[in-house]
VEXBAVO-428346 format. One line per field, with one value per residue (C-alpha): residue number from 1; residue in three letters; x, y, z. Coordinates in steps of 0.5 Angstrom, whole numbers, plus 500, padded with zeros to 3 digits. Layout:
N
nr: (NUM:...)
rest: (ALA:...)
xx: (X:...)
yy: (Y:...)
zz: (Z:...)
//
This chain:
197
nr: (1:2:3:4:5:6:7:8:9:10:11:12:13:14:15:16:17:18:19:20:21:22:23:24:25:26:27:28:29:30:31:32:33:34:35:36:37:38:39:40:41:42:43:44:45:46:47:48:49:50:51:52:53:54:55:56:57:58:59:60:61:62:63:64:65:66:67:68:69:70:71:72:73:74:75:76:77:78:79:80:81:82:83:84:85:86:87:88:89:90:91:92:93:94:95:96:97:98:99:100:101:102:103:104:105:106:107:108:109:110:111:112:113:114:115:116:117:118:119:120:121:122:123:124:125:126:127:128:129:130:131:132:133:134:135:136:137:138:139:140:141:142:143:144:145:146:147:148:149:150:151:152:153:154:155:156:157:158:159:160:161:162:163:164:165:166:167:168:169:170:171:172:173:174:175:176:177:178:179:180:181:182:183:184:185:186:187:188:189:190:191:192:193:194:195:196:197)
rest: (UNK:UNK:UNK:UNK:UNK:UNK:UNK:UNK:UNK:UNK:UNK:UNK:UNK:UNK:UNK:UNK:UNK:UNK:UNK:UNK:UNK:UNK:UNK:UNK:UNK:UNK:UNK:UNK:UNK:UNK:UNK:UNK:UNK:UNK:UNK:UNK:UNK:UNK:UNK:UNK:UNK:UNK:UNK:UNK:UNK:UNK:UNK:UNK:UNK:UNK:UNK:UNK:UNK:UNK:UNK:UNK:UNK:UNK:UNK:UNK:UNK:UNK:UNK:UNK:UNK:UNK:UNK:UNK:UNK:UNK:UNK:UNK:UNK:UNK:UNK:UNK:UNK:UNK:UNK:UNK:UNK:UNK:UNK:UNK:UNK:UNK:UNK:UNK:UNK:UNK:UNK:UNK:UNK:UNK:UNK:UNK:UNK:UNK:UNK:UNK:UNK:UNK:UNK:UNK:UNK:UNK:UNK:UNK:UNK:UNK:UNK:UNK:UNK:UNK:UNK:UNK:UNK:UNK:UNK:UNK:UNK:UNK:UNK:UNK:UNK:UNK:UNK:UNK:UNK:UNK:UNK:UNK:UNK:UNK:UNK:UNK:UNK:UNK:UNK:UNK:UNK:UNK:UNK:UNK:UNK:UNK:UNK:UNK:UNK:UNK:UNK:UNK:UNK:UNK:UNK:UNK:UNK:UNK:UNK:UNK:UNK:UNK:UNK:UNK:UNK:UNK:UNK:UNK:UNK:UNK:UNK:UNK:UNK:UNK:UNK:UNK:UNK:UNK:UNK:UNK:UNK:UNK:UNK:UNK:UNK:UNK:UNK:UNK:UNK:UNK:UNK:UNK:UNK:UNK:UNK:UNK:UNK)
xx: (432:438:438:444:440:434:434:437:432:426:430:430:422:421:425:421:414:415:421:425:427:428:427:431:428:433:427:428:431:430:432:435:437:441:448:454:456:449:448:447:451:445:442:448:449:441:441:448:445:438:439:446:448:441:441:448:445:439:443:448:442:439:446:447:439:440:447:444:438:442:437:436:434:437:435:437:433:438:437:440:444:448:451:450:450:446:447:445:444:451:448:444:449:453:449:446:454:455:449:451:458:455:451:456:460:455:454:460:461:455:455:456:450:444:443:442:445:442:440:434:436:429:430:423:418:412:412:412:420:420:414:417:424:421:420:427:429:425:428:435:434:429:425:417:414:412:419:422:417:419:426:429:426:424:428:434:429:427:421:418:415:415:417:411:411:409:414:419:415:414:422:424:419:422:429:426:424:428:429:434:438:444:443:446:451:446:445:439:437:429:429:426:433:437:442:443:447)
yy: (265:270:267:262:259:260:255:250:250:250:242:241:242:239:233:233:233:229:224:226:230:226:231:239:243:250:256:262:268:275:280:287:290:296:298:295:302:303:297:298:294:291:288:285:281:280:278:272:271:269:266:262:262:260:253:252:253:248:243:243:241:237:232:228:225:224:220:217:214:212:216:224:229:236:240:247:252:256:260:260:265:259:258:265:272:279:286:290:283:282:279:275:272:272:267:262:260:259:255:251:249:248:243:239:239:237:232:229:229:225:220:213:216:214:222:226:233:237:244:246:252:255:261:266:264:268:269:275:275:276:280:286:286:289:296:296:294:299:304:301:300:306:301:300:295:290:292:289:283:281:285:283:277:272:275:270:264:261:259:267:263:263:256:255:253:247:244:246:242:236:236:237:231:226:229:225:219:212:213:219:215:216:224:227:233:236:243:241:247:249:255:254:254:260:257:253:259)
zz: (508:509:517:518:524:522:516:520:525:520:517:524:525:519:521:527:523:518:520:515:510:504:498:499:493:494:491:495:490:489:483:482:477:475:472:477:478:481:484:492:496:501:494:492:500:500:494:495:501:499:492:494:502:503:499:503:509:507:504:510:515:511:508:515:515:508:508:515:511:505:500:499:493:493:487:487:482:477:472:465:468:472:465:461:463:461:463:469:473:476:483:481:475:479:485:479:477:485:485:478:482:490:485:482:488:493:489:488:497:496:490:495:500:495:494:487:487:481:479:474:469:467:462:463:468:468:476:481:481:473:473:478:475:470:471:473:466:463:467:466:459:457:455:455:458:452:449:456:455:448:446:452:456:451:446:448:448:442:443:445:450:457:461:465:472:471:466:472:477:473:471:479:480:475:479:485:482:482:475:475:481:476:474:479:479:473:471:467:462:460:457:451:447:450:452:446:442)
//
């Protein structure tokens, strides 16, 4: 994902296989944690690269069969770090606000194409990308492992739960239905109230 080229070439595979590509869902993310002062310059350009470049160098293949065929679906996953930030994540805060306005603009080229253009906001979702970070957190903050779990990940959501991947699926599978035809340029949030306050 961090290969210009080679993202191009995998929505032409897909084209040649399936006949089309019709729903684009942006997913690829990666995380690192650590004081700005601290952060290593090769994370931060992965970081871009796979969280941000990516979903550009996908939806950059993927528009011109869509425009042709007058119907498409680009979902990009955010984060409710596309619309608030926390210390220690500066590359990542930084590539979730990029994708909240690639959205938006990418949805407004493509407003008369039959083509929806959103991004999904989850808060905490218990996935291998939460579940890594965390030891990094507890060494940034000098936290234990359950003081990171419940003062600092689901402390910023009201529901002290984590958003299941479930519940995001269903939402991204609503996003490609008739019915949300007239949803587009979105940044849809489900974190359990965080970015509520």
């Amino acid at each position: 994902m961090t290969k210009p080229a080679e993202i191009a070439d995998m929505i032409k595979t897909a084209e040649k296989t399936f006949g089309s590509v019709d729903v684009l869902v942006n997913n690829a993310g990666i995380q690192y944690v650590a004081p700005v002062e601290e952060f290593p310059i090769e994370k931060w350009d992965a970081i871009l690269a796979i969280n941000l470049s990516a979903a550009f160098h996908a939806t950059r293949a993927a528009v011109p069969g869509m425009k042709a065929r007058k119907w498409g679906r680009v979902i990009s996953t955010a984060s409710a770090h596309s619309l608030v930030a926390s210390p220690f994540k500066s590359a990542y805060v930084t590539a979730k606000h990029g994708i909240a306005g690639f959205t938006k603009t990418i949805a407004l080229e493509t407003a008369t194409f039959g083509i929806t253009v959103n991004c999904i906001s989850p808060g905490y979702v218990w996935t291998p990308l939460v579940e890594k970070q965390i030891p990094d957190t507890m060494a940034a903050r000098h936290l234990t492992k359950e003081q990171v779990i419940h003062d600092v990940l689901l402390e910023a959501q009201p529901t002290k739960e984590f958003v299941t991947v479930d519940q995001v699926a269903a939402l991204a599978l609503y996003l490609c239905q008739d019915v949300a035809a007239s949803i587009t340029g979105a940044n849809l949030s489900i974190d359990g109230g965080w970015t509520a306050e």
